[in-house]
C-alpha positions in Angstrom: 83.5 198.1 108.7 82.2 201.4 109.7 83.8 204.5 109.4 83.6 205.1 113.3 85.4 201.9 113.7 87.9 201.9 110.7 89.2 205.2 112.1 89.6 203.8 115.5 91.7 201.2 114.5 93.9 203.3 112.2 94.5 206.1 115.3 95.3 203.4 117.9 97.8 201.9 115.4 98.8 205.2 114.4 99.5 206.8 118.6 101.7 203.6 119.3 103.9 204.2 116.9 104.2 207.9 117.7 104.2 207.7 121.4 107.8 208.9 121.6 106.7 212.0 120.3 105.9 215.6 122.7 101.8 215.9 122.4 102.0 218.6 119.7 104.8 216.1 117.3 102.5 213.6 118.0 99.4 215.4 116.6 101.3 216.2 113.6 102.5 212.5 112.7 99.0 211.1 113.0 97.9 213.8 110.7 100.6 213.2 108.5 100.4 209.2 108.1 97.0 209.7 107.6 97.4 212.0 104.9 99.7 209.6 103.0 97.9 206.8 103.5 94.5 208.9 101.9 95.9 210.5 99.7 95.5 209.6 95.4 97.8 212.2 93.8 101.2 213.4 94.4 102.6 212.5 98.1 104.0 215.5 99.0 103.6 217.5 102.3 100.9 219.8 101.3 99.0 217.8 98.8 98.2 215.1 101.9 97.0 218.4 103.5 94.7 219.0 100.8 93.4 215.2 100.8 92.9 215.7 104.5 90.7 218.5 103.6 93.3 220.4 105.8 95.1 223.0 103.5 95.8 225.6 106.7 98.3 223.6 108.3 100.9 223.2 105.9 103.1 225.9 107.4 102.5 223.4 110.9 103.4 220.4 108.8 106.5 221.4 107.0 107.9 223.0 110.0 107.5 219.8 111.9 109.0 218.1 109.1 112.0 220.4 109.1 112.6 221.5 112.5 110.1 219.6 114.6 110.9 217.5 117.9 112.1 213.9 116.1 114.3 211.7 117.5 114.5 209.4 114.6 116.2 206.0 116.7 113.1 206.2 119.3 110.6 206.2 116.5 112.5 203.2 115.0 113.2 201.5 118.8 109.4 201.7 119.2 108.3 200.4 115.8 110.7 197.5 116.5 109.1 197.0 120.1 105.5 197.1 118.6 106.3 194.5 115.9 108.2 192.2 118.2 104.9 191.6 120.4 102.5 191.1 117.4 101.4 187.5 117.8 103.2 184.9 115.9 106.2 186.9 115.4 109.0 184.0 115.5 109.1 181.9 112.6 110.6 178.3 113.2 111.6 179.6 116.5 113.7 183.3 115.4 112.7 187.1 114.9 113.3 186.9 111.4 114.6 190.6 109.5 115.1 190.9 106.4 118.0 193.6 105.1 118.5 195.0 101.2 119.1 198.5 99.8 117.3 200.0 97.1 117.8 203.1 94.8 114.8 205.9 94.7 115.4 208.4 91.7 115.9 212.3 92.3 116.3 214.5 89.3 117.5 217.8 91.2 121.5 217.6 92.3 120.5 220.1 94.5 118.0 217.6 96.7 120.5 216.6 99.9 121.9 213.6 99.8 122.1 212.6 96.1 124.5 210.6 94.5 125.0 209.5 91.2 124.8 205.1 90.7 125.2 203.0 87.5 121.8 200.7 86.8 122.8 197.7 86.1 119.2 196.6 85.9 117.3 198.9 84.0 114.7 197.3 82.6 114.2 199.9 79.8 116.1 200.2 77.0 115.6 204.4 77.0 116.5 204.6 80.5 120.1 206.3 81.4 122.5 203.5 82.7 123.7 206.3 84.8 121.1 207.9 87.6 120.5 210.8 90.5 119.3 208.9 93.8 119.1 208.6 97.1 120.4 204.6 97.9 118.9 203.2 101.2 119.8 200.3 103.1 116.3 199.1 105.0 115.7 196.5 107.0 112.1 195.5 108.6 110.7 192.7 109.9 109.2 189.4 108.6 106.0 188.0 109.7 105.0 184.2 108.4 101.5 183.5 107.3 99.8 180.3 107.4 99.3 179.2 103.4 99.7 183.1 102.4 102.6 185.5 102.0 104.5 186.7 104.7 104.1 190.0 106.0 107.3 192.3 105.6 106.5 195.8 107.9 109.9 198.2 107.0 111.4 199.5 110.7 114.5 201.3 109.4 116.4 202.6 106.6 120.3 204.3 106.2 120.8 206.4 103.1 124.4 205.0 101.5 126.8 208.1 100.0 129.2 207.7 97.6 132.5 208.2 98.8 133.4 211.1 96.4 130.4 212.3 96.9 129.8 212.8 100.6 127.4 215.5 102.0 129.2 218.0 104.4 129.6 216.0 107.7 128.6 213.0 106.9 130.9 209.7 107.9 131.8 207.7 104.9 130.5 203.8 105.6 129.6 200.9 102.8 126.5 199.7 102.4 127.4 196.3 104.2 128.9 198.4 107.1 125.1 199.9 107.2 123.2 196.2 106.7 125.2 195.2 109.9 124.6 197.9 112.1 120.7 198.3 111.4 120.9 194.0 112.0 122.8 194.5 115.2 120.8 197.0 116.7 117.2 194.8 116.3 119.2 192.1 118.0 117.4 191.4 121.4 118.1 188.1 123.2 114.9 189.3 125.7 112.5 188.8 122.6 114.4 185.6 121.2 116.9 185.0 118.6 117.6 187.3 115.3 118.1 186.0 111.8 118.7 187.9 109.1 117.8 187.1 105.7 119.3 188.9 102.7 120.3 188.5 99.3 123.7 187.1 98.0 125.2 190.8 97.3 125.6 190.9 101.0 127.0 187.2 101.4 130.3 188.7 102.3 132.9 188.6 104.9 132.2 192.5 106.2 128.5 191.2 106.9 128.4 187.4 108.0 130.9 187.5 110.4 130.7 190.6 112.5 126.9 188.8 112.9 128.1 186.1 113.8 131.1 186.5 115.6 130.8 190.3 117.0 133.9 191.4 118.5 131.6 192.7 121.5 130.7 190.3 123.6 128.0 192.1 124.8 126.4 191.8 121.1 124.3 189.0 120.5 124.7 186.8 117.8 123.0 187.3 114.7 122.1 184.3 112.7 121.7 184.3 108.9 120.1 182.6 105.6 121.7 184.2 102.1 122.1 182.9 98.5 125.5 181.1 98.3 127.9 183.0 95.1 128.8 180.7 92.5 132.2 180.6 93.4 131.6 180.0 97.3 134.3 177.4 98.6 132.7 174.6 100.7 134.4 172.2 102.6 133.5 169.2 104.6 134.2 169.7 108.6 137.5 168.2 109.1 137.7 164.5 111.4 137.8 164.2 114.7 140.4 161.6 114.9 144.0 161.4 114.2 144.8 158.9 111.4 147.8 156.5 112.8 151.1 157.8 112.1 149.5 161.1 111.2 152.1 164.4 112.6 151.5 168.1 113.0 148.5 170.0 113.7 145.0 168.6 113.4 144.0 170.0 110.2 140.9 173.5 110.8 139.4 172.2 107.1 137.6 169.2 105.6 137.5 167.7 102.1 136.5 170.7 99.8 132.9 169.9 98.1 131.9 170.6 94.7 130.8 174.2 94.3 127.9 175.5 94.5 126.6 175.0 90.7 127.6 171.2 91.3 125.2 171.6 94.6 123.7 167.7 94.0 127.0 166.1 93.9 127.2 167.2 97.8 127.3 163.9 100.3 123.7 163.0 101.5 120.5 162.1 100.0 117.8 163.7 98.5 114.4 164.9 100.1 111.4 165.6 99.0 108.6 168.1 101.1 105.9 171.2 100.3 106.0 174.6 101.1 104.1 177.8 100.4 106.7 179.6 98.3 106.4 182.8 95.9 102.4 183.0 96.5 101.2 179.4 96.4 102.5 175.6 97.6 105.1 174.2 96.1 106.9 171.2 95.8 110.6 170.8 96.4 113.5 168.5 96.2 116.7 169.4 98.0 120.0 168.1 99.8 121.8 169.9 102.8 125.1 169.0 103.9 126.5 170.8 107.8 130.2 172.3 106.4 132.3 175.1 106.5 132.5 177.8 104.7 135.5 179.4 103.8 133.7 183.4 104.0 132.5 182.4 107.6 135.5 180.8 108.5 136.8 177.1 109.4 135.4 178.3 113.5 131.2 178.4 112.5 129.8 175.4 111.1 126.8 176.0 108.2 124.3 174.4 106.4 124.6 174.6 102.6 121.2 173.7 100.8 120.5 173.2 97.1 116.9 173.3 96.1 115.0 172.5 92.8 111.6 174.3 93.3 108.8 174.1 91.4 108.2 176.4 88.8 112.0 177.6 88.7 114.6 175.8 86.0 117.4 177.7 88.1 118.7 175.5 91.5 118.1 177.5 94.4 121.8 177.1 96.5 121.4 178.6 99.9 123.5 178.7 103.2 122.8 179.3 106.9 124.8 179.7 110.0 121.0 178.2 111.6 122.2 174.6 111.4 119.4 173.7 113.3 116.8 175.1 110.1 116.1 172.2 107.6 116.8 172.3 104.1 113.1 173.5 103.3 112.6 175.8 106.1 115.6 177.4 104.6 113.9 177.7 101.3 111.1 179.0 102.9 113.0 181.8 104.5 114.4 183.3 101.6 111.8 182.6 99.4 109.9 185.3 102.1 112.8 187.7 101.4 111.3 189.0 98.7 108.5 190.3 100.6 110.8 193.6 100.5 111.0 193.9 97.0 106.7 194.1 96.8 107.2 196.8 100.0 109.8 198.8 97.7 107.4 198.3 95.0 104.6 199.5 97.2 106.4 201.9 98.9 107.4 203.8 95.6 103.7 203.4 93.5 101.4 203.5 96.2 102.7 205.9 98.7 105.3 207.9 96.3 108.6 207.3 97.7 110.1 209.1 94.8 107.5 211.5 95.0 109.0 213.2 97.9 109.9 216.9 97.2 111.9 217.5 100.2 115.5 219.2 99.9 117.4 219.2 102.9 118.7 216.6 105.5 115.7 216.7 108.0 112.5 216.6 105.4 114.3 213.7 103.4 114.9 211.9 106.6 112.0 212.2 107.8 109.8 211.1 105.0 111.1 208.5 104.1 110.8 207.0 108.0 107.1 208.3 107.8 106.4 206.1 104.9 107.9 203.6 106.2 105.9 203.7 109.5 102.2 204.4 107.2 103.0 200.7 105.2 103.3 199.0 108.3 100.4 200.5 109.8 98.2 199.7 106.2 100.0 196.1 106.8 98.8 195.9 110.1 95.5 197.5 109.3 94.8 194.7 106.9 95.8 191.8 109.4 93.2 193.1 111.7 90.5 193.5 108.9 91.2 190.3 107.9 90.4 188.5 111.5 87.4 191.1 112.2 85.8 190.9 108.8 87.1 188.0 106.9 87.4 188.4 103.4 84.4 190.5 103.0 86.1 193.7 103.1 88.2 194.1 99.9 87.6 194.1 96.5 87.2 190.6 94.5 87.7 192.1 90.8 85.4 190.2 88.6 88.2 190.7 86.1 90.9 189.4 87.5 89.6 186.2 89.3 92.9 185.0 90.4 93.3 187.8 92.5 92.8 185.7 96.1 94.3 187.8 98.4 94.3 191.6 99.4 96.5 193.9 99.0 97.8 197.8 100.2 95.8 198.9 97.6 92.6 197.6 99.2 93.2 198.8 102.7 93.7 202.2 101.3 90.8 201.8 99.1 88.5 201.2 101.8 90.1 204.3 104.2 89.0 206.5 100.8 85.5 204.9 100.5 85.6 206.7 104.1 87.3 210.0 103.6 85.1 212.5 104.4 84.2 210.1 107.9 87.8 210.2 108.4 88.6 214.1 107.5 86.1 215.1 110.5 86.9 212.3 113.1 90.7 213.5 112.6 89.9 217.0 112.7 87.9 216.8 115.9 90.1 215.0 117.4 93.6 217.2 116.8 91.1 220.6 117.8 90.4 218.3 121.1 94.2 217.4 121.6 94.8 220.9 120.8 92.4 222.9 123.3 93.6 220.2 126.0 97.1 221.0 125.3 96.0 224.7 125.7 94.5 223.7 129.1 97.8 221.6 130.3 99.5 225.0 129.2 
């Protein structure tokens, strides 16, 4: 693509998402996006500058970081809005959003908004089980793909304090408390119905139910897909009809079912189907069974679904409040979930999450919500590539010929083969914006 082009499409992705920004903010966000998404070395404020070929306007950049017009919920309304009218946003008939947290090291205790977490998972053996971050809840949205990954394009994030250790002013809340709000407020019956998929840490009562059944009725109801716990207590929908002679109450629960690690003694036969799971087509042989569970209550009816995938030794035992889902569009679901974990993985090698040198409230904020917004626009940048140019445009490595598909690497590859294209179309047009904002003036 030429440079001319490539730069178009980047700056009309780049203006929607910052249209609820003044003219001056939204000069400044282009500028900044572009410098993160261009950028090679450290991802800091002024060293995007310098990538930019732009080293004057750092005292403009970090003051629109820090005190700069930014209302953070518009940005994250419009991002939503955007996203929701791509094409082929539902999957199997839902907006699908998919909710986890994730820990991004700091080393300073003087950085704002720091606490201090025990890794349970640290891969290294010389790594301190006890760390200095900042923990975020995000949630983004889902996007299938026909025989490919699914697209996951991060909307919103909520840092999670410590309840000891509580910056001045901030309300205490848990992390679930966080996952819920961030789900309820992408909940728009206008667009189509909301599920939520997210890992079994959050299979809780604090989470499934106030989706489910929101004390509001004004709040729409939030559907769900989630790993079942090994102790999750199952139980067979109670009958209809009385037995003769029976007294009392008509009983709320059913039979209790085997739990979840006994997932293929459940009533119901077996099925067999394909699916593109975990970056190719898999077969898979599963059961569901429509029950109750006891988190959810004896009120919601769920699907439980045990899966033996391909490539896995470990069952897969999943549950949804989406009884109308099948037992393999389930698997499918979550199975995308991890999406998120490649845009953490992304978000903190490719575009330096934990790179961030920011030290108060505003700057760390704020950066992290500008990365955010510069993935999904390399995301989105790559889905138009791909149905402009085909697979022309990125790199085939004749080293690694597995490699079939591209990647956030590639689409900012290509914006560096352009950079100096790039450095003068974006410098022309912020003196243009500028001298017609002097003009308005």
């Amino acid at each position: 693509m030429h440079a001319t082009q490539l730069w178009s499409a980047w700056q009309a992705l780049a203006l929607d998402f910052a249209a609820g920004f003044p003219p001056r903010g939204r000069r400044r966000f282009v500028e900044w996006v572009t410098g993160l998404a261009l950028n090679v070395e450290e991802h800091t404020l002024t060293q995007s500058l310098v990538g930019l070929d732009r080293p004057q306007d750092w005292r403009a950049l970090e003051s629109f970081a820090e005190y700069g017009s930014w209302y953070l919920p518009s940005l994250e309304w419009n991002a939503a809005w955007r996203i929701d009218r791509l094409p082929g946003r539902l999957w199997h008939g839902y907006r699908v959003w998919a909710g986890d947290d994730t820990k991004v090291h700091r080393n300073s205790p003087g950085v704002w908004g720091t606490c201090t977490f025990h890794e349970h998972s640290a891969r290294c053996p010389n790594r301190a089980g006890t760390v200095r971050a900042h923990n975020w809840v995000v949630v983004g949205a889902l996007l299938p793909g026909t025989d490919e990954p699914a697209l996951f394009l991060p909307v919103a994030g909520r840092l999670y304090f410590r309840q000891g250790q509580l910056p001045a002013g901030e309300p205490f809340r848990t992390k679930c408390q966080l996952l819920v709000e961030l789900l309820r407020w992408r909940a728009d019956p206008t667009n189509g119905p909301a599920l939520a998929v997210f890992d079994g840490g959050f299979a809780l009562r604090s989470v499934v139910r106030p989706l489910v059944l929101p004390d509001d009725p004004r709040q729409p109801r939030v559907e769900f897909v989630t790993r079942l716990r090994h102790d999750a207590r199952l139980h067979a929908r109670p009958p209809q009809a009385r037995r003769p002679g029976q007294r009392g109450p008509q009983p709320r629960w059913g039979k209790r079912l085997p739990p979840p690690r006994q997932g293929g003694r459940w009533p119901g036969g077996w099925q067999i189907g394909e699916v593109f799971l975990y970056g190719r087509r898999r077969s898979v042989r599963w059961k569901e069974v429509v029950c109750l569970w006891r988190v959810l209550g004896h009120g919601v009816p769920v699907k439980a679904v045990v899966a033996e995938v391909e490539g896995f030794r470990k069952r897969f035992t999943l549950v949804t409040s989406a009884v109308g889902l099948s037992g393999l569009q389930v698997v499918e679901l979550f199975g995308a979930r991890y999406r998120q974990e490649d845009a953490f993985r992304d978000l903190k090698g490719r575009l330096g999450w934990e790179e961030c040198r920011a030290w108060t409230k505003n700057p760390v904020v704020r950066t992290t919500q500008a990365l955010f917004v510069t993935l999904t626009l390399l995301r989105l940048l790559q889905r138009r590539l791909q149905e402009r140019e085909g697979e022309d445009w990125w790199l085939h490595p004749p080293w690694n010929r597995h490699k079939a598909r591209p990647s956030v690497l590639d689409v900012e590859r290509l914006l560096r083969q352009h950079r100096g294209a790039i450095q003068r179309l974006l410098s022309d047009w912020l003196e243009s914006e500028g001298q017609a904002g002097k003009a308005v003036r």
